[in-house]
Backbone as JSON Lines, residues from 0, in Angstrom:
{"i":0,"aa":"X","n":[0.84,-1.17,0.0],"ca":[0.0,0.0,0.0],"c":[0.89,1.24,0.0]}
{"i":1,"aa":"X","n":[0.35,2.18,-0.9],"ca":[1.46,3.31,-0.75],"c":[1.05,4.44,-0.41]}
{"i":2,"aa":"X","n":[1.99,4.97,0.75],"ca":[1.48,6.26,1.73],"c":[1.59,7.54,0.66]}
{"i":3,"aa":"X","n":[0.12,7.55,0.57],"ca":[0.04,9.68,0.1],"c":[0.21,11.05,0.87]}
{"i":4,"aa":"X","n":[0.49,10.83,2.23],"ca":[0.86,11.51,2.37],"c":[2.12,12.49,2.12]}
{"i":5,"aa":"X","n":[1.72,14.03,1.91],"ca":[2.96,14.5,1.57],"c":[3.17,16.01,2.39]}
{"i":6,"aa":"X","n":[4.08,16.67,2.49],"ca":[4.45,17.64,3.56],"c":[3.58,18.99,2.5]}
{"i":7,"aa":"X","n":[3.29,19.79,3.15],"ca":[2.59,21.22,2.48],"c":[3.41,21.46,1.23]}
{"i":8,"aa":"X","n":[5.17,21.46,1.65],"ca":[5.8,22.03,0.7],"c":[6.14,21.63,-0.98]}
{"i":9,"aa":"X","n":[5.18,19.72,-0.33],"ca":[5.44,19.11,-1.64],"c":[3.89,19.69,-2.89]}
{"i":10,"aa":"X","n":[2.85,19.88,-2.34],"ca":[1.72,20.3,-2.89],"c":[1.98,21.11,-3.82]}
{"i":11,"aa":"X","n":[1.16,21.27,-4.97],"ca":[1.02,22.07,-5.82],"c":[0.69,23.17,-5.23]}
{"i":12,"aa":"X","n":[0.97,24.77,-6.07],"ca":[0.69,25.42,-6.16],"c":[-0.2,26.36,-6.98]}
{"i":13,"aa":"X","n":[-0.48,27.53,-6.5],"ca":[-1.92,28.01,-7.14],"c":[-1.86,29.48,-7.48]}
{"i":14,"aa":"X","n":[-2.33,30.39,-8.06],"ca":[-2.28,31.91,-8.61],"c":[-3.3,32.05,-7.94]}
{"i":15,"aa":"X","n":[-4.86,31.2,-7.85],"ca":[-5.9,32.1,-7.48],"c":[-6.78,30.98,-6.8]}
{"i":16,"aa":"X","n":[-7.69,31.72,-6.25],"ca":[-8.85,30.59,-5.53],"c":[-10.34,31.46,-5.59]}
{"i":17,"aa":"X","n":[-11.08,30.46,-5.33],"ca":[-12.68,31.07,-5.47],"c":[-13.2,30.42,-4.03]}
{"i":18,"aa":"X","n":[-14.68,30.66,-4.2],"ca":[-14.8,31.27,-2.65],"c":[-14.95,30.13,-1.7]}
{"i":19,"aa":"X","n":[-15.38,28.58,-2.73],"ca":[-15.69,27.27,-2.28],"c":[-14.55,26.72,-1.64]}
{"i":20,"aa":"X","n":[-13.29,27.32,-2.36],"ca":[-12.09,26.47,-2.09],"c":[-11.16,26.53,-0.71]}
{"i":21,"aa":"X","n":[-10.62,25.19,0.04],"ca":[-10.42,24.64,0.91],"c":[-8.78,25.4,1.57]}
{"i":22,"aa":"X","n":[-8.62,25.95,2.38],"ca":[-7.56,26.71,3.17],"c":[-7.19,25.62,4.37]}
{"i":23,"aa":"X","n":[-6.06,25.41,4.13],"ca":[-5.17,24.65,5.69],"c":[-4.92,25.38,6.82]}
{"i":24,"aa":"X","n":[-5.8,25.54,8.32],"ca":[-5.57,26.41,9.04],"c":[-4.31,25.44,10.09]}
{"i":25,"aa":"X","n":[-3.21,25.58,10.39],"ca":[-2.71,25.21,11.73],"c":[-3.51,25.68,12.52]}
{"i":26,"aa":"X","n":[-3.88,25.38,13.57],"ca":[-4.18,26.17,14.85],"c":[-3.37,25.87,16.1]}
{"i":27,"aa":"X","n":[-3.19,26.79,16.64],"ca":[-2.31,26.89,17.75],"c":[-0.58,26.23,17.85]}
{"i":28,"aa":"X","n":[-0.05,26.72,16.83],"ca":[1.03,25.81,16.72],"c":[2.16,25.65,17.78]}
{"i":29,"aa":"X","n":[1.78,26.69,18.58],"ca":[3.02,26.45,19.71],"c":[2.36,25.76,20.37]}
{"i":30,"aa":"X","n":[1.1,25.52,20.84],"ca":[0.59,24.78,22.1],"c":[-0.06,23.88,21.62]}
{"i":31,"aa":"X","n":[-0.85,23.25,21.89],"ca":[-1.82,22.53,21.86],"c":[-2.37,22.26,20.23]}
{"i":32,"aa":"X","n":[-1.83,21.86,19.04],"ca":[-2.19,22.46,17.92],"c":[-3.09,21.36,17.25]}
{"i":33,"aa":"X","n":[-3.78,21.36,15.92],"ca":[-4.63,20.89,15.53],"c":[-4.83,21.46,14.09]}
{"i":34,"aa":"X","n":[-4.66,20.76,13.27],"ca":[-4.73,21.18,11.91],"c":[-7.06,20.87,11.47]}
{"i":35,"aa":"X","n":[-6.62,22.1,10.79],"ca":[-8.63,22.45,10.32],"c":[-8.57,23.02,8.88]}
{"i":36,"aa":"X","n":[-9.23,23.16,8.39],"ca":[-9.47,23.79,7.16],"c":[-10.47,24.58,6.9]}
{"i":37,"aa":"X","n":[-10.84,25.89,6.07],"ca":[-11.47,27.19,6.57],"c":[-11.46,27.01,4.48]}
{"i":38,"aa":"X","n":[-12.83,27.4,4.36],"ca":[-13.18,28.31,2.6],"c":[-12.7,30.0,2.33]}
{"i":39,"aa":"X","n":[-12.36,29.74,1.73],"ca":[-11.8,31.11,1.01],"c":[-12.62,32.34,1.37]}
{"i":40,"aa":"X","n":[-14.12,32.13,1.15],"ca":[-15.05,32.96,1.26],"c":[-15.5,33.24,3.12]}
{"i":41,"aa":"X","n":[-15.54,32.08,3.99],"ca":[-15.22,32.21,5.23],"c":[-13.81,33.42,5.85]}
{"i":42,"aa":"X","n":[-12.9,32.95,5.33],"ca":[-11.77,33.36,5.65],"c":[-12.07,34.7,5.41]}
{"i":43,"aa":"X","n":[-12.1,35.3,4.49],"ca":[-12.29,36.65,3.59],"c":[-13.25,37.29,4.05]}
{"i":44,"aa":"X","n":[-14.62,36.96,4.98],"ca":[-15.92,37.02,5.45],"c":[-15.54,37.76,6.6]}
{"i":45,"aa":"X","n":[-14.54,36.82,7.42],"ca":[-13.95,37.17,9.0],"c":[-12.91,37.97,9.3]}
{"i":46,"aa":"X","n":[-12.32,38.72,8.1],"ca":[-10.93,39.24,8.08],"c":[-10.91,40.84,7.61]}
{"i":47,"aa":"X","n":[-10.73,41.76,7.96],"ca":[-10.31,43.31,7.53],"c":[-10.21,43.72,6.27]}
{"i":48,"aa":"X","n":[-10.65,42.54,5.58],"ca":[-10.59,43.15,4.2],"c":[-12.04,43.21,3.36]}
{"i":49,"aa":"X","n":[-11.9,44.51,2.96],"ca":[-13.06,44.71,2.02],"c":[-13.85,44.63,1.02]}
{"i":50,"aa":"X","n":[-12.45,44.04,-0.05],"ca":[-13.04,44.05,-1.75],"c":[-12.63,42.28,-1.63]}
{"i":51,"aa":"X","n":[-12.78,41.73,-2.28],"ca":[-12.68,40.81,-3.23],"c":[-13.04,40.91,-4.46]}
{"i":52,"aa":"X","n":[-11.84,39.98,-5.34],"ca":[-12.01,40.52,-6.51],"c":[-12.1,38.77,-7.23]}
{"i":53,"aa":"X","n":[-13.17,38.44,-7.85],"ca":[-13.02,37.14,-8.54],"c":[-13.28,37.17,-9.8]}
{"i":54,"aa":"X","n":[-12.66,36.12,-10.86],"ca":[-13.02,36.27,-12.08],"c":[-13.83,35.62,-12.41]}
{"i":55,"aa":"X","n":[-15.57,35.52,-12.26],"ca":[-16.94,34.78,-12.4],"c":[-17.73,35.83,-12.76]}
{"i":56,"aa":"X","n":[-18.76,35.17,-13.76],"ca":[-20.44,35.27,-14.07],"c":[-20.68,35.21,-13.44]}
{"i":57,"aa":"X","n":[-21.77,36.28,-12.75],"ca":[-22.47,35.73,-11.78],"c":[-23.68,35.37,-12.69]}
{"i":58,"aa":"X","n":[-25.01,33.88,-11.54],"ca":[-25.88,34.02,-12.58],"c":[-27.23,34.72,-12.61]}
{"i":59,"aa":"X","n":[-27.08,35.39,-11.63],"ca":[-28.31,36.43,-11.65],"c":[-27.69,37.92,-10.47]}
{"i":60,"aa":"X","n":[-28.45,39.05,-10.81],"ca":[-28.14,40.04,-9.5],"c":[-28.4,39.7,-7.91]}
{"i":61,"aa":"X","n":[-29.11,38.67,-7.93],"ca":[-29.38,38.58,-6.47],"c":[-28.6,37.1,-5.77]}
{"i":62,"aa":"X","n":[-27.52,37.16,-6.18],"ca":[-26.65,35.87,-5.62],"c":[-26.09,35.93,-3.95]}
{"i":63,"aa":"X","n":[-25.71,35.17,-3.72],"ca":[-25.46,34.96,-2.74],"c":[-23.86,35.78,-2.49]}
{"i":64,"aa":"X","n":[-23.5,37.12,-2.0],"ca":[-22.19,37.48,-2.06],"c":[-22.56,38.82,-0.98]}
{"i":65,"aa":"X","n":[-20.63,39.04,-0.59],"ca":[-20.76,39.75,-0.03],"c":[-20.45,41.17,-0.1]}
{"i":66,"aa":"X","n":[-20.98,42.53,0.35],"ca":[-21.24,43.31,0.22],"c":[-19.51,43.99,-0.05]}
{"i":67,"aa":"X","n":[-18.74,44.44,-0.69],"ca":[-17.92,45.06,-1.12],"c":[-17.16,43.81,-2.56]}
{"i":68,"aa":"X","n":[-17.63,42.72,-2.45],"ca":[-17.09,41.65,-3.96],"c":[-17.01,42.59,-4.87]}
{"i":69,"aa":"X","n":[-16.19,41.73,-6.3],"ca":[-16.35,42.38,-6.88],"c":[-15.71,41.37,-8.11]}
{"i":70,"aa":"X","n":[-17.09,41.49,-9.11],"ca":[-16.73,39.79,-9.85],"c":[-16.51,40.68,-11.46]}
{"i":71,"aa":"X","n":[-15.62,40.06,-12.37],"ca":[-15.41,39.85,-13.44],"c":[-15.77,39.36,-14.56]}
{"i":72,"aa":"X","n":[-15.61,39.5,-15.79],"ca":[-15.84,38.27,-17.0],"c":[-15.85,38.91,-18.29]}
{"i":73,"aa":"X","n":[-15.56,38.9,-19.36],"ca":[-14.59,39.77,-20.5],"c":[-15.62,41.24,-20.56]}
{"i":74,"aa":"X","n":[-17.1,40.92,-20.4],"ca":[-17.49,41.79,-20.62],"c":[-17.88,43.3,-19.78]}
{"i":75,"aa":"X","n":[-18.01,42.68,-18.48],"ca":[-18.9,43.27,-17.24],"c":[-17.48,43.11,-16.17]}
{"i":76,"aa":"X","n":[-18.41,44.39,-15.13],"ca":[-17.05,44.68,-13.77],"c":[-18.46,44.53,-13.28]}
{"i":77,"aa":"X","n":[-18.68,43.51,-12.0],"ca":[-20.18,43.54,-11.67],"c":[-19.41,43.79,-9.73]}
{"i":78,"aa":"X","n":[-20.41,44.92,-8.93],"ca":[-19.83,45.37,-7.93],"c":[-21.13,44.88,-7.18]}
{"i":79,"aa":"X","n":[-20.55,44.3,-6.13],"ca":[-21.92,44.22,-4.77],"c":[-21.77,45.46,-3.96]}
{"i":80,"aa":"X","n":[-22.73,45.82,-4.17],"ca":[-23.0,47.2,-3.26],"c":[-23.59,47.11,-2.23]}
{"i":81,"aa":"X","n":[-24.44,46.09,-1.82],"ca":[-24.98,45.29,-0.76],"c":[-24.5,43.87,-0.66]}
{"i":82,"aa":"X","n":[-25.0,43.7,0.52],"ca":[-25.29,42.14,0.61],"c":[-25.66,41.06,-0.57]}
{"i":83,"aa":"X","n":[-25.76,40.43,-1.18],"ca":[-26.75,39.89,-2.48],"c":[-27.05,41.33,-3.15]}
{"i":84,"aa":"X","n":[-26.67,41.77,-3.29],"ca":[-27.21,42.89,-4.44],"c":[-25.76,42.95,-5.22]}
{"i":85,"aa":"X","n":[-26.18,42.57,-6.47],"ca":[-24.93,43.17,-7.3],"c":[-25.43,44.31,-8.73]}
{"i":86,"aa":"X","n":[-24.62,45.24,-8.68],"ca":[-24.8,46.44,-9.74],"c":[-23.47,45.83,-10.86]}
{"i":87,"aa":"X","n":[-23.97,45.94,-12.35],"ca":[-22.7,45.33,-13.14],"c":[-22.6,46.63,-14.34]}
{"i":88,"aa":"X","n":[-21.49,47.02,-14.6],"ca":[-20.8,48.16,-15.64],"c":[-20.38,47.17,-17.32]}
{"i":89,"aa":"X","n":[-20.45,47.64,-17.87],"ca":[-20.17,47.16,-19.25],"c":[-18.87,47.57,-19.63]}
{"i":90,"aa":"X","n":[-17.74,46.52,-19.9],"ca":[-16.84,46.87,-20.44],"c":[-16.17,47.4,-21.24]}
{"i":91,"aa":"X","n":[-15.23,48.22,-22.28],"ca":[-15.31,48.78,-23.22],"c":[-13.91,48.75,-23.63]}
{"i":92,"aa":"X","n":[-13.16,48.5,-25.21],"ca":[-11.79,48.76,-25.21],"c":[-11.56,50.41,-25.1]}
{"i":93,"aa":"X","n":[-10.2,50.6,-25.21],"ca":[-10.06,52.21,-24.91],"c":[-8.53,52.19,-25.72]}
């Protein structure tokens, strides 16, 4: 039987993530520690930051997102101005 396990450093790497995708939290590494895993969109939910920026369609204005997102796609810059409310701009070359 052959062991898959492999150390963090052997894992692939990544440019970008969306909001489903899976984060390795250590917790408490000097004491008592315990490895967990936290979504992108959690993480980003609970943390000081304001914008997110993803490159998705959304598929309607009233999706599920949070109030400063801010989603992409060749044509449209679509901004949540609320909670589930998204306002979208039309792209243009220049």
């Amino acid at each position: 039987m052959t062991d898959n396990v492999k150390k963090t450093s052997e894992l692939p790497t990544t440019n970008s993530a969306v909001g489903s995708d899976r984060l390795v939290i250590l917790k408490d590494p000097s004491g008592n520690s315990s490895t967990r895993t936290i979504t992108v969109s959690n993480l980003l939910g609970n943390s000081s930051a304001n914008v997110v920026i993803v490159k998705q369609t959304p598929s309607n204005s009233t999706i599920t997102v949070k109030e400063g997102t801010m989603l992409y796609d060749a044509n449209y810059l679509y901004i949540a101005t609320a909670n589930n409310v998204l306002k979208r701009i039309a792209l243009t070359s220049f």
